[in-house]
N, C-alpha and C positions, 0 to 999 in steps of 0.2 A: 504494500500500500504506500500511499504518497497524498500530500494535501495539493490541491490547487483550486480554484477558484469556481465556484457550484453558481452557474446565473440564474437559477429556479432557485435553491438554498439563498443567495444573496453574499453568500458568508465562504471563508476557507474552510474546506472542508476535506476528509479521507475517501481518494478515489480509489478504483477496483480497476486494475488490467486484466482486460478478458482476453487473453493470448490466439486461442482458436479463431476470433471473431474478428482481434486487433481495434477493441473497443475499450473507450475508458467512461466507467461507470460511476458516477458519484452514486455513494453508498449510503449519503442520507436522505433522499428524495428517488436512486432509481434514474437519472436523467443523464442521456451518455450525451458526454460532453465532445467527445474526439472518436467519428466511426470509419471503421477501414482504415487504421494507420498501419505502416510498411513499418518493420522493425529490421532498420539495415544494420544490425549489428551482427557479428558473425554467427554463423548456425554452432560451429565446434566449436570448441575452447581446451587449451591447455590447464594442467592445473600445477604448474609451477611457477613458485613466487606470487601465492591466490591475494596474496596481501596488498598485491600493486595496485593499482590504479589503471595501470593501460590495459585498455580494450582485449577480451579475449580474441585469440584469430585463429583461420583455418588451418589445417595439418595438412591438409590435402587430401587425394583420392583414396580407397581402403588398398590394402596390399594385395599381389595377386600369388597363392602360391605356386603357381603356375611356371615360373617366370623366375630367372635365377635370380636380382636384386628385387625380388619381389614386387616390378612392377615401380618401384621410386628412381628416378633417373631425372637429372637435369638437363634441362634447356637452355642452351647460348642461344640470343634469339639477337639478333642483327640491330644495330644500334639506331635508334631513329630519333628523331627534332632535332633541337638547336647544338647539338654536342658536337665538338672540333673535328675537321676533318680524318685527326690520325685514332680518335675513337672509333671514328664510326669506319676506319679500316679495319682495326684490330676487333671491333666487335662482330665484322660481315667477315675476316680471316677464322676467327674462333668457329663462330657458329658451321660455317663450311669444313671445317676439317674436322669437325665433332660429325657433321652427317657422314665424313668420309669414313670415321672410326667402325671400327668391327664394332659389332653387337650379336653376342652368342642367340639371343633372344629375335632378334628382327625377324627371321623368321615365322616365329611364334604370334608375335603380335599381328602381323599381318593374317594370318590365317583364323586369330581371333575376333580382328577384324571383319574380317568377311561370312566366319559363322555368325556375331552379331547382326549386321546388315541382311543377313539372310533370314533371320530370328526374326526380326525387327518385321521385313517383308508380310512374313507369314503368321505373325500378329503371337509369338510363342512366349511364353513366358519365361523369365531369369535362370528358374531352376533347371530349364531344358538348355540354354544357352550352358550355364556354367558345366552340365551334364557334358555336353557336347564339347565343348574345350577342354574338359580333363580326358576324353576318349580321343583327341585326336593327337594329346598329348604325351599319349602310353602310348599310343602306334609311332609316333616320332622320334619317343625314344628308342625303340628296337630298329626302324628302320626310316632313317630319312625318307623324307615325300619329298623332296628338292626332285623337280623335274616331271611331277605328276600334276593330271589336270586336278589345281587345286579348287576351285570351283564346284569339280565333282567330289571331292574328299570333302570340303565342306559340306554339302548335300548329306554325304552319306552318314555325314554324324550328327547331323543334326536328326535324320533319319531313326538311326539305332535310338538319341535318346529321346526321342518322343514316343518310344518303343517302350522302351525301362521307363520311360515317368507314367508310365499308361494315360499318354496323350498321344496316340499314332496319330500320322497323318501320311497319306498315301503320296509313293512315291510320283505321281502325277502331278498332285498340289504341289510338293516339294520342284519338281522339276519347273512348272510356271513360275516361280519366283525364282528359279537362279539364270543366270547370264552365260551363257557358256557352257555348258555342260548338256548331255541328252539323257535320256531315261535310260538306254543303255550304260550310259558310262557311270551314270551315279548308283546303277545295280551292280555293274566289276567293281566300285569303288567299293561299291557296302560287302561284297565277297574278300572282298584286300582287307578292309580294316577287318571283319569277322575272325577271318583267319588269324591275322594279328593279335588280339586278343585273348581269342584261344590259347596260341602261344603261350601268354605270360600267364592270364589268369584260369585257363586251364577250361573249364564249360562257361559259357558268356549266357546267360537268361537277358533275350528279348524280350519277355513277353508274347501271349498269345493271341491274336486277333481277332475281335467279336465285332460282326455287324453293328450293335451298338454304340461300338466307340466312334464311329464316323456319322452315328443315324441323325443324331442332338444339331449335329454342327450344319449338315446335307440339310434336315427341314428347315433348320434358321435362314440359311442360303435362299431355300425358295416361299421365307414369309408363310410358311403355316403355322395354325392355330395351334393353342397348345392343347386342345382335345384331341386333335389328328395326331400329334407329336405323340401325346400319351397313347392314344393307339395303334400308333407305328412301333412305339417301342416295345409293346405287349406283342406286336405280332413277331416280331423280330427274335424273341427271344422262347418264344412256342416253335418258332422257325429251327432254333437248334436242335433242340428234338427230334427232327427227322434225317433223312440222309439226304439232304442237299448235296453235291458234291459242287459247289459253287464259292466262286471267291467272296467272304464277308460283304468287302464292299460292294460287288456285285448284286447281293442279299439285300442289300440295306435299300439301294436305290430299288430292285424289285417291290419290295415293299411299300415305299413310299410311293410308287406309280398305282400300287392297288390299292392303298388308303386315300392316295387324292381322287380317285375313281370311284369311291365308296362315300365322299363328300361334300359339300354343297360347292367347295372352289375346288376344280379340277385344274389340274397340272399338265398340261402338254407333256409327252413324251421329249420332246427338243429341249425343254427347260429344264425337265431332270435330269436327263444326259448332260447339259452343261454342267448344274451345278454339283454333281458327282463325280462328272468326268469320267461317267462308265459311257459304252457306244451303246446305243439305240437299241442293234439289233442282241446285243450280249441280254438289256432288261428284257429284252423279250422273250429271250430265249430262257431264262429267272422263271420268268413271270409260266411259263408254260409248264415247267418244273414245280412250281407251287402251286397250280390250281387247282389239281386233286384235294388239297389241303386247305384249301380257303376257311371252309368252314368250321376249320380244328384251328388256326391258328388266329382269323378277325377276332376280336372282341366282340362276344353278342350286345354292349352296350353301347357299341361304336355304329354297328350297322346289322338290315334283321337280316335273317338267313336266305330270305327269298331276296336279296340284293344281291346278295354274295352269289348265289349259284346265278343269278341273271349277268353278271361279266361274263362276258365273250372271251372262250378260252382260246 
């Protein structure tokens, strides 16, 4: 708390900092005197010599263990404004011969670079990224990628650990966000790091893949209801039960072509294939493999029976 001056009170009175909000509250009347204030003081703080005066400051970014100095390294950055001419040589000679210097690591960051920006693309979250740079970083160790499309090795790891977070996403998705790399080569890529792994750590568990983990993401893609969603995922997973011998994701977009067919917004065949990125004639071919089944695996609360057996097999 702090006193300052309450124009509803009249008088100096004890204000409140609302941190969250960035409001200051006089505390005898309720009356915010100052809203939406920026608090430019630093976020971190050191706590040596807490007794000082001067302003806590930043430390910088967290460490990476990844990374032999863990990620802390200095920058000579080329001298700029009114500073004499033989500074601003000796600052533009430094910072050039510091780029020129070895870095065990340049390697590393670049390719952490680029699983981010590829993360970032495909909307994944931290724990998948950091997943993915400790796996590309065990394969590096055993064997240099100097000289591989690294675009596709990016791919592929990012691949496996969306795999281990049980957030898969199909190497299709994966291949639309990278630059450079084909769906071929980001599958030898994902066979190369496999292997590699193996190697060290002996059986690698990817995880196994269920129609559902791609179902949630495919209906959002095409804007359904969350009644049809809940009934997509009820059929989806009555779908296991039988012997489908169909790829998951092939399963999933099946399904969702016969719950938007069973509801009052129907889905074009063209729009599910886009937004699954399965082909046209593959749901079809799903969907002819499920039909016998319809009425074991719809939800009777979703659609009646005589709906279900009236789709055209």
């Amino acid at each position: 708390m702090a006193d300052s001056y309450c124009s509803d009170c009249k008088k100096l009175t004890e204000v409140v900092f609302d941190h969250s909000a960035g409001d200051t509250i006089c505390s005898e009347c309720g009356l915010v005197l100052e809203a939406h204030s920026v608090d430019e003081s630093s976020e971190w703080r050191t706590f040596a010599n807490e007794s000082s005066d001067h302003d806590p400051n930043r430390v910088g970014g967290p460490i990476n263990p990844l990374l032999t100095d863990g990620g802390l390294t200095t920058v000579i950055s080329k001298t700029t404004g009114s500073k004499s001419n033989n500074d601003m040589v000796s600052g533009g000679s430094l910072a050039k011969w510091q780029s020129r210097g070895s870095n065990p690591d340049r390697g590393l960051i670049q390719a952490f670079k680029s699983i981010s920006a590829l993360a970032d693309r495909l909307g994944l979250v931290t724990t998948i990224k950091d997943r993915a740079n400790e796996i590309y970083k065990k394969v590096e160790d055993q064997k240099p990628l100097k000289g591989r499309n690294q675009d596709a090795i990016a791919a592929a790891c990012l691949y496996i650990a969306c795999r281990q977070e049980n957030k898969p996403r199909t190497v299709k998705e994966i291949c639309s966000a990278v630059n450079g790399a084909t769906k071929k080569e980001i599958g030898r890529a994902k066979e190369f790091i496999m292997k590699h792994l193996e190697v060290e750590m002996g059986h690698v568990e990817i995880g196994t893949i269920h129609a559902a983990d791609y179902l949630r993401r495919f209906c959002s893609n095409l804007g359904m209801t969350n009644q049809a969603v809940k009934a997509a995922q009820e059929a989806v997973q009555k779908s296991e039960e039988l012997d489908i011998r169909r790829s998951p994701i092939s399963v999933a977009a099946a399904v969702i072509y016969i719950i938007t067919q069973l509801s009052d917004e129907k889905k074009p065949l063209k729009d599910i294939s886009v937004a699954t990125r399965v082909a046209e004639g593959t749901i079809k071919n799903v969907y002819k493999d499920l039909y016998p089944h319809l009425t074991l695996i719809i939800p009777s609360w979703f659609a009646k029976e005589e709906d279900v057996k009236n789709l055209h097999a």
